[in-house]
KEKE-3310 file (N, C-alpha, C; in steps of 0.2 Angstrom, whole numbers, plus 5000, padded with zeros to 4 digits):
npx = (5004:5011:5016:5006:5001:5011:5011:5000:5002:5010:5002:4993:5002:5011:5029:5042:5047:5062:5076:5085:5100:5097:5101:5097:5105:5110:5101:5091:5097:5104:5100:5100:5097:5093:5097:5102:5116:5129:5140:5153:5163:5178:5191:5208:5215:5203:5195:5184:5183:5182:5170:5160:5162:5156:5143:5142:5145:5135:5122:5124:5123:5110:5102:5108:5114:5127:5142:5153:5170:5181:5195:5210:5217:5218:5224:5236:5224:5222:5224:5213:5202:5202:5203:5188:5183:5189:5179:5166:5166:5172:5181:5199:5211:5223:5240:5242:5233:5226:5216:5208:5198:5195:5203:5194:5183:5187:5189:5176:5170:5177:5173:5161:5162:5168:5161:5152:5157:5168:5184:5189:5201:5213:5227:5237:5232:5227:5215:5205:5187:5182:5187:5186:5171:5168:5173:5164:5151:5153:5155:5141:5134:5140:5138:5130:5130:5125:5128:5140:5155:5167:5182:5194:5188:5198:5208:5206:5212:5209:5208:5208:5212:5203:5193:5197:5204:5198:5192:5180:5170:5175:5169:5158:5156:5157:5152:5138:5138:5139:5128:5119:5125:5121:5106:5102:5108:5102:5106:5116:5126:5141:5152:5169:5177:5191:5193:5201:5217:5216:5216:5224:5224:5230:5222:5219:5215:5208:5196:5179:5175:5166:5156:5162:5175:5180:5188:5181:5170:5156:5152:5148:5138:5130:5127:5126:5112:5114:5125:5139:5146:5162:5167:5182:5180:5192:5201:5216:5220:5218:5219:5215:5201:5185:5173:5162:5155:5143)
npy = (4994:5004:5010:5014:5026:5026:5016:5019:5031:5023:5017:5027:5037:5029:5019:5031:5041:5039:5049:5049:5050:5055:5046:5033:5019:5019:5023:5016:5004:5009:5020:5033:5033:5038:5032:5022:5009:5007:4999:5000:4991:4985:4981:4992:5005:5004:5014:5016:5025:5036:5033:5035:5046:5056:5050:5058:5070:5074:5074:5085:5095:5093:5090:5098:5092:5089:5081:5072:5065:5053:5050:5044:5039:5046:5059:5075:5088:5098:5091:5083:5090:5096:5085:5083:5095:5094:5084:5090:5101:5092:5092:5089:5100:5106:5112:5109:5102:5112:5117:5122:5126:5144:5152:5159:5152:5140:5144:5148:5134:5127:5134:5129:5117:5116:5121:5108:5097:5089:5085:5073:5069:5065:5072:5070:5060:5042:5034:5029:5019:5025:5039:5044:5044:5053:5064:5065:5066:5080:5086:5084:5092:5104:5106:5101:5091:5078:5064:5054:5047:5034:5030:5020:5007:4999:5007:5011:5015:4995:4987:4974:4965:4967:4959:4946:4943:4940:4944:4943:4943:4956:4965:4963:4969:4983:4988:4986:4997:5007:5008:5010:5023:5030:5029:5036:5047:5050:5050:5049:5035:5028:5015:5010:4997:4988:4971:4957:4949:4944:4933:4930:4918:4915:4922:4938:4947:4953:4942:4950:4954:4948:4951:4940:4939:4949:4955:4944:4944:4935:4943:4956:4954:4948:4961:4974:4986:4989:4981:4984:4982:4988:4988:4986:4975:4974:4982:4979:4971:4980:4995:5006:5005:5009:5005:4997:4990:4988)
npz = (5000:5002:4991:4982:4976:4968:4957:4952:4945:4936:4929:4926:4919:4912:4910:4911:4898:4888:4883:4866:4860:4845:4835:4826:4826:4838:4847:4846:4854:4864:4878:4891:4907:4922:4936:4933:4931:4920:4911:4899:4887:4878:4867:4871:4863:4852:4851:4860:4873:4865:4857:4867:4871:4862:4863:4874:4871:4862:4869:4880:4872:4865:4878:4887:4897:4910:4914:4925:4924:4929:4922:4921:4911:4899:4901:4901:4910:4901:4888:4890:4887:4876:4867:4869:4862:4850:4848:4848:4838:4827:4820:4819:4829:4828:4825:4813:4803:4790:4789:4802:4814:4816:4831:4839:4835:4844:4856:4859:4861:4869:4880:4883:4881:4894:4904:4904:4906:4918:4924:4933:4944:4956:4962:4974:4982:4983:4968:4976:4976:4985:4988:4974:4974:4984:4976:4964:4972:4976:4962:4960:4972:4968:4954:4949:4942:4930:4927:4931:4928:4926:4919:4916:4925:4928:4932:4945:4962:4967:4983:4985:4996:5005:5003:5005:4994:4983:4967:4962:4976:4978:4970:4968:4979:4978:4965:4969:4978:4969:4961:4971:4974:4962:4963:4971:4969:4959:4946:4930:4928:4922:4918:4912:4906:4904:4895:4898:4892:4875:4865:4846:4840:4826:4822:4809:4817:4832:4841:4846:4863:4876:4892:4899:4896:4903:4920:4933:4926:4929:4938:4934:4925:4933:4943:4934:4924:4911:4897:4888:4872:4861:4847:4833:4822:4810:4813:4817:4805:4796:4800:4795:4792:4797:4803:4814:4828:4840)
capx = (5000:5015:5018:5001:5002:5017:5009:4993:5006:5011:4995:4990:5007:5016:5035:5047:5052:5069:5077:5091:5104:5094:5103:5094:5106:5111:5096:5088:5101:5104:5097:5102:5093:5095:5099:5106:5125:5129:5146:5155:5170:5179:5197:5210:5217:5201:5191:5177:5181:5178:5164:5156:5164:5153:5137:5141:5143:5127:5119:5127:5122:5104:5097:5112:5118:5133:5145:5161:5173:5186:5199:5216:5221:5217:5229:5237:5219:5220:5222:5206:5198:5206:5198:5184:5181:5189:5175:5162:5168:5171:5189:5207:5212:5230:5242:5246:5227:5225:5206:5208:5193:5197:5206:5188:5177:5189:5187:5166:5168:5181:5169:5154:5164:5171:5154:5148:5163:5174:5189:5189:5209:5215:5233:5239:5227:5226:5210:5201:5182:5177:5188:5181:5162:5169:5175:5158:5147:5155:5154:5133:5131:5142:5140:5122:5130:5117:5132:5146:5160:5175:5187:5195:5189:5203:5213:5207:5215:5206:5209:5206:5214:5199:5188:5198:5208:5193:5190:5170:5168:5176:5167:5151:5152:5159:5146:5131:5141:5140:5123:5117:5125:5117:5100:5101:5108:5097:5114:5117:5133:5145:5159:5173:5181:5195:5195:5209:5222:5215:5222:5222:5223:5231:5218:5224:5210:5205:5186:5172:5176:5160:5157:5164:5182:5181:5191:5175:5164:5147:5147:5147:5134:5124:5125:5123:5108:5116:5131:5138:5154:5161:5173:5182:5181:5196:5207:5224:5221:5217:5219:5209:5194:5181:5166:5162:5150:5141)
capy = (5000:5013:5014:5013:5029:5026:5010:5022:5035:5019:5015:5035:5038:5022:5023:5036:5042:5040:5052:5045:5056:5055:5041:5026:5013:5019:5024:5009:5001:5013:5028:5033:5032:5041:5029:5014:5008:5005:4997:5000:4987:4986:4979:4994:5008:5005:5019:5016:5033:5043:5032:5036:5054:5056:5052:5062:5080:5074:5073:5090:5100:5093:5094:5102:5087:5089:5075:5073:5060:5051:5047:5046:5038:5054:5066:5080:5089:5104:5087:5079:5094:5099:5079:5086:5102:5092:5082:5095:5103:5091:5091:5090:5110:5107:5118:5102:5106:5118:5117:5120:5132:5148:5153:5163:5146:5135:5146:5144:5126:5126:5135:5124:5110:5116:5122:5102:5091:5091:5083:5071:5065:5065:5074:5069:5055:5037:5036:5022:5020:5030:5045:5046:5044:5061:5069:5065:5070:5086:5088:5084:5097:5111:5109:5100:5087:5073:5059:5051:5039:5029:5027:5013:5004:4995:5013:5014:5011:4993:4984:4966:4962:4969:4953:4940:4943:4938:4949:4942:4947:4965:4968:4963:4976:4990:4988:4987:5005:5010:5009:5013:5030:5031:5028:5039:5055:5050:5050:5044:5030:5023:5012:5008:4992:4985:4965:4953:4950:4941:4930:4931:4911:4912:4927:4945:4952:4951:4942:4952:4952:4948:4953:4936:4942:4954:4951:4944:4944:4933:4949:4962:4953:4951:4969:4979:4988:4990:4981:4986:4982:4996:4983:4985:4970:4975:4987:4974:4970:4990:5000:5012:5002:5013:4999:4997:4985:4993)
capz = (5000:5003:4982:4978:4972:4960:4953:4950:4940:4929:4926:4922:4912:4907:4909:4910:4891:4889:4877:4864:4854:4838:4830:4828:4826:4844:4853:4847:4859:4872:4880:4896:4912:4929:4943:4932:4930:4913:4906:4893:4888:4871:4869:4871:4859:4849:4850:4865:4875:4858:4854:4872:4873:4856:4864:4880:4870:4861:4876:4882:4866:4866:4884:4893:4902:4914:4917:4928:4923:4931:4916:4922:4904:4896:4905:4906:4908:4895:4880:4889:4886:4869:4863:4869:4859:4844:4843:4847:4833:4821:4816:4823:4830:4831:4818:4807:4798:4788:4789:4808:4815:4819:4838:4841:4837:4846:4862:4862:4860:4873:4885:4881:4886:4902:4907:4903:4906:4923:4922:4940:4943:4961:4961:4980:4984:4980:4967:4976:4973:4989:4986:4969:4973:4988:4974:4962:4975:4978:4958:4959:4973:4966:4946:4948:4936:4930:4925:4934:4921:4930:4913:4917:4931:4930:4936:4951:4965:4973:4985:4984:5000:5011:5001:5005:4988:4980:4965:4961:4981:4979:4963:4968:4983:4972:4959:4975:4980:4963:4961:4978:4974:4956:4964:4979:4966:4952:4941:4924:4931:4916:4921:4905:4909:4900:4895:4898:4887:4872:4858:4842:4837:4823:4815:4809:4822:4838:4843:4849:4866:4879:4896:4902:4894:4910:4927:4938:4922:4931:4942:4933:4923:4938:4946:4931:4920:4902:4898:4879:4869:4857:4843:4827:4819:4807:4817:4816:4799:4794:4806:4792:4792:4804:4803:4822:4831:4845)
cpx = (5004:5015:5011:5001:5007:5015:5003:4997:5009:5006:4991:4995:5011:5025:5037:5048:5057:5071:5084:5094:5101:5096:5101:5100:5109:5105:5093:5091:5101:5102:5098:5097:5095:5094:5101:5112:5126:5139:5147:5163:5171:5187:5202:5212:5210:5196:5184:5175:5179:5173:5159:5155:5159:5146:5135:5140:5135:5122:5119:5122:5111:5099:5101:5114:5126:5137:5152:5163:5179:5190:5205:5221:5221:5219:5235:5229:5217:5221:5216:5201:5197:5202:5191:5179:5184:5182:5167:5163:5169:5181:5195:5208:5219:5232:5242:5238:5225:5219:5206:5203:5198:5197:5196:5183:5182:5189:5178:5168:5170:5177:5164:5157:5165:5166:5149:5152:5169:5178:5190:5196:5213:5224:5237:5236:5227:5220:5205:5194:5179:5179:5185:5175:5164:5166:5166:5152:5146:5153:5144:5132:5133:5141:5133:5124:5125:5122:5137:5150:5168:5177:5194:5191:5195:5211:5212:5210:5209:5209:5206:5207:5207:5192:5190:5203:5205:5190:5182:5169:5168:5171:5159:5148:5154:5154:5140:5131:5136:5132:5116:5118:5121:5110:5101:5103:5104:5103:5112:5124:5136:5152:5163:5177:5185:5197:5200:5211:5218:5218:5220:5221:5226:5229:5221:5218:5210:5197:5184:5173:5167:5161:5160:5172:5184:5185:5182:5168:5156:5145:5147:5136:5127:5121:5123:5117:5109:5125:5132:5144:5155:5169:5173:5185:5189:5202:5214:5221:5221:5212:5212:5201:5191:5173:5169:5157:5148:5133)
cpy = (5006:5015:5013:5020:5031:5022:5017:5028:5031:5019:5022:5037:5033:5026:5028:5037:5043:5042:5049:5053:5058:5050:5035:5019:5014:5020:5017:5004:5002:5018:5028:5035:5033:5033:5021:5015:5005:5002:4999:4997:4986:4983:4987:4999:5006:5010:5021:5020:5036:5041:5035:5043:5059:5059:5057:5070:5079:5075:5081:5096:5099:5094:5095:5097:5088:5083:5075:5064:5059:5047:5047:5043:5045:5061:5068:5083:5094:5097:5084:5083:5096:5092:5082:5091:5100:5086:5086:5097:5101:5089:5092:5101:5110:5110:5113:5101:5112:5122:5119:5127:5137:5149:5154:5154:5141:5137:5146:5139:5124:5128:5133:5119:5108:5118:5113:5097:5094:5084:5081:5069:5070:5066:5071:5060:5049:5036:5029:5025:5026:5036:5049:5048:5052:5066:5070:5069:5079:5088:5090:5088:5103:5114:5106:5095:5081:5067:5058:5044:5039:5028:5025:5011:5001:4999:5015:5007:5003:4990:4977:4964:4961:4964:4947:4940:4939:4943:4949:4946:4954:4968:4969:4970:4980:4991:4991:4994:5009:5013:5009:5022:5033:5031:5038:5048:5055:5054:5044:5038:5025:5020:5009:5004:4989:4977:4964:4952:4945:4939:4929:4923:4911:4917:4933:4949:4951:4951:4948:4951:4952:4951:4947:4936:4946:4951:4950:4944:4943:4940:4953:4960:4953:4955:4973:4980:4986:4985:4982:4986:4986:4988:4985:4982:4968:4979:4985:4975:4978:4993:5007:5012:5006:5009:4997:4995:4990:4988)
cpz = (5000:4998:4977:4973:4967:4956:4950:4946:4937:4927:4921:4916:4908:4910:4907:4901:4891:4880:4874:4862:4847:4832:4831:4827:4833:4848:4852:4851:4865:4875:4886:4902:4921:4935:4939:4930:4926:4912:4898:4891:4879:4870:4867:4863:4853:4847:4855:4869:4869:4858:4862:4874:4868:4858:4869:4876:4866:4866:4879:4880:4867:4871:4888:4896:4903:4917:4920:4929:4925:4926:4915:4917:4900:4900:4902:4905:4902:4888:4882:4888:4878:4865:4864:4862:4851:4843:4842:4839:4825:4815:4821:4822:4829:4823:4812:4801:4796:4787:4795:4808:4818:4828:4841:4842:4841:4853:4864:4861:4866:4879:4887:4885:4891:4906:4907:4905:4912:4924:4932:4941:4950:4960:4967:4984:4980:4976:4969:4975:4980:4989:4978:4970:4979:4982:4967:4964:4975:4969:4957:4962:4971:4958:4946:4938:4935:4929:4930:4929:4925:4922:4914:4923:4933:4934:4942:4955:4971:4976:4988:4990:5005:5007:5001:4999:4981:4974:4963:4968:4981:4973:4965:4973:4980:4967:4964:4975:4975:4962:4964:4979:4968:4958:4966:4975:4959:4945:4935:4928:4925:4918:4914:4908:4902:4900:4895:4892:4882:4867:4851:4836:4830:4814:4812:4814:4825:4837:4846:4854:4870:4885:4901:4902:4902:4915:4932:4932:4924:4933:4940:4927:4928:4941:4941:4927:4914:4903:4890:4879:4863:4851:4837:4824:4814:4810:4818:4809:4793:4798:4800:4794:4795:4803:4812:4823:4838:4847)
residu = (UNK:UNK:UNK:UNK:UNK:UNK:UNK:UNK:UNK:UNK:UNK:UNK:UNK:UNK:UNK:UNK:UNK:UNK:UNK:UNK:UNK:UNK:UNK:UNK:UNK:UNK:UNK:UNK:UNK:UNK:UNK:UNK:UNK:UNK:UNK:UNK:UNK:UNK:UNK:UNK:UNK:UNK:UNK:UNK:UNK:UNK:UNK:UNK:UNK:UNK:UNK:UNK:UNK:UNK:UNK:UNK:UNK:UNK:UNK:UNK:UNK:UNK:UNK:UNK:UNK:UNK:UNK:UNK:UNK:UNK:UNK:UNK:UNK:UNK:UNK:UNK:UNK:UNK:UNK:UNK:UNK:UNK:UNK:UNK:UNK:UNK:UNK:UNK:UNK:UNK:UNK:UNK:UNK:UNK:UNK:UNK:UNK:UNK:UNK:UNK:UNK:UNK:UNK:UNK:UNK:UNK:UNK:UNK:UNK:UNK:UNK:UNK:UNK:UNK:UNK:UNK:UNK:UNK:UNK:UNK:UNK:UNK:UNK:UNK:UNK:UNK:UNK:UNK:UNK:UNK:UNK:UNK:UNK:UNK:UNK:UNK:UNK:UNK:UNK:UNK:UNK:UNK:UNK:UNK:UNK:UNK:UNK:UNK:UNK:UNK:UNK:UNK:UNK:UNK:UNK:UNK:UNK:UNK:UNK:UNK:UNK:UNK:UNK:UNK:UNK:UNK:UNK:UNK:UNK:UNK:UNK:UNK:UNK:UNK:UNK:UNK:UNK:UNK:UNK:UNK:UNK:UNK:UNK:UNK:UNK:UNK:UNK:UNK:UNK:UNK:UNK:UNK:UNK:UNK:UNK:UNK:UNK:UNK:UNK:UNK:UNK:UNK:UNK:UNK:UNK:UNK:UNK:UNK:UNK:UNK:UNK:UNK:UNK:UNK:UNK:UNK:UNK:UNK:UNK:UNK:UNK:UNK:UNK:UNK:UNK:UNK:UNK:UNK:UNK:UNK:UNK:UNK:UNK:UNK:UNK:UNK:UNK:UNK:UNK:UNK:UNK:UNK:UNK:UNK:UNK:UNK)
# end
């Protein structure tokens, strides 16, 4: 009887609308939804931060959404910024183009970004997952951001010790966290995980990786909402290729 009247606003409105980017061979997939924990895993150097950094300024541009990412691969912060404002924009800034936008539009794109995109990376401090989620918080009451994205998980600092050395045990409660803090701030929550090492048998490519590829795989498959892999089938064979699974 306590959620009668929430059951009685499905009944009057149906589900929440969830808004996509405009592109259907993604939204048909994914759309983003305040209080669930999303994955996002793809094997390295292939493009899976762009392809997600992509969706996020779409996001930005269309209903103002604010996110603070912890991305200690993408440092020092004026290049994590500078990727940024090159995809905003649409093309490489640096001198080696000659097409490069003008200093003037490179500085509105620049300000767009920095008003949408905060750049989380513990200088002093070990980045384990509760000093992150401090510095998060602090980002949702001061910037009233609507996302939170760990890129890598596999950068911050865990420790395994405090589960026995059990990585399925540590994972399971880290993820629980994760999406106990996602509720409770009514946050987008994206985590980019990077699979184990995989082999190539023999092929010029690397497989499809899955979510079993992961360190702890059942658990992430049990605790999370969304899990999605970002692959380019050809990327050893030609590296040009840009044909991407998603």
């Amino acid at each position: 009887i306590d959620v009668k009247d929430k059951a009685i606003d499905l009944y009057d409105k149906g589900y929440e609308k969830l808004l996509g980017i405009g592109i259907e061979e993604i939204d048909s997939r994914y759309k983003m939804k305040r209080g669930e924990v999303t994955l996002f895993t793809g094997h390295g150097n292939m493009g899976k931060t762009q392809f997600l950094v992509y969706m996020l300024v779409c996001r930005a541009i269309l209903f103002g959404d604010k996110f603070a990412i912890f991305s200690p691969e993408n440092q020092p912060a004026e290049e994590f910024y500078d990727d940024f404002v090159a995809i905003l924009l649409g093309t490489n800034c640096k001198p080696d183009n000659p097409n490069r936008p003008p200093r003037g539009t490179y500085e509105n794109a620049y300000d767009f970004v920095s008003n949408h995109f905060f750049n989380v990376y513990p200088v002093d401090n070990d980045p384990t997952p509760e000093y992150i989620n401090e510095r998060f918080l602090e980002m949702i009451i001061k910037e009233k951001v609507d996302g939170c994205i760990i890129d890598p998980f596999n950068q911050l600092y865990n420790d395994y010790d405090k589960s026995g050395g059990r990585d399925d045990r540590y994972l399971s409660e880290f993820l629980t966290k994760c999406k106990k803090f996602a509720a409770q701030n009514s946050i987008y929550s994206i985590i980019v995980a990077h699979p184990k090492a995989m082999q190539k048998y023999g092929a010029k490519d690397y497989p499809c990786p899955d979510v079993y590829d992961l360190a702890g795989g059942a658990m992430w498959n049990n605790k999370l909402d969304n899990i999605y892999v970002y692959h380019r089938p050809k990327a050893s064979s030609d590296p040009s290729n840009p044909e991407c699974e998603f």
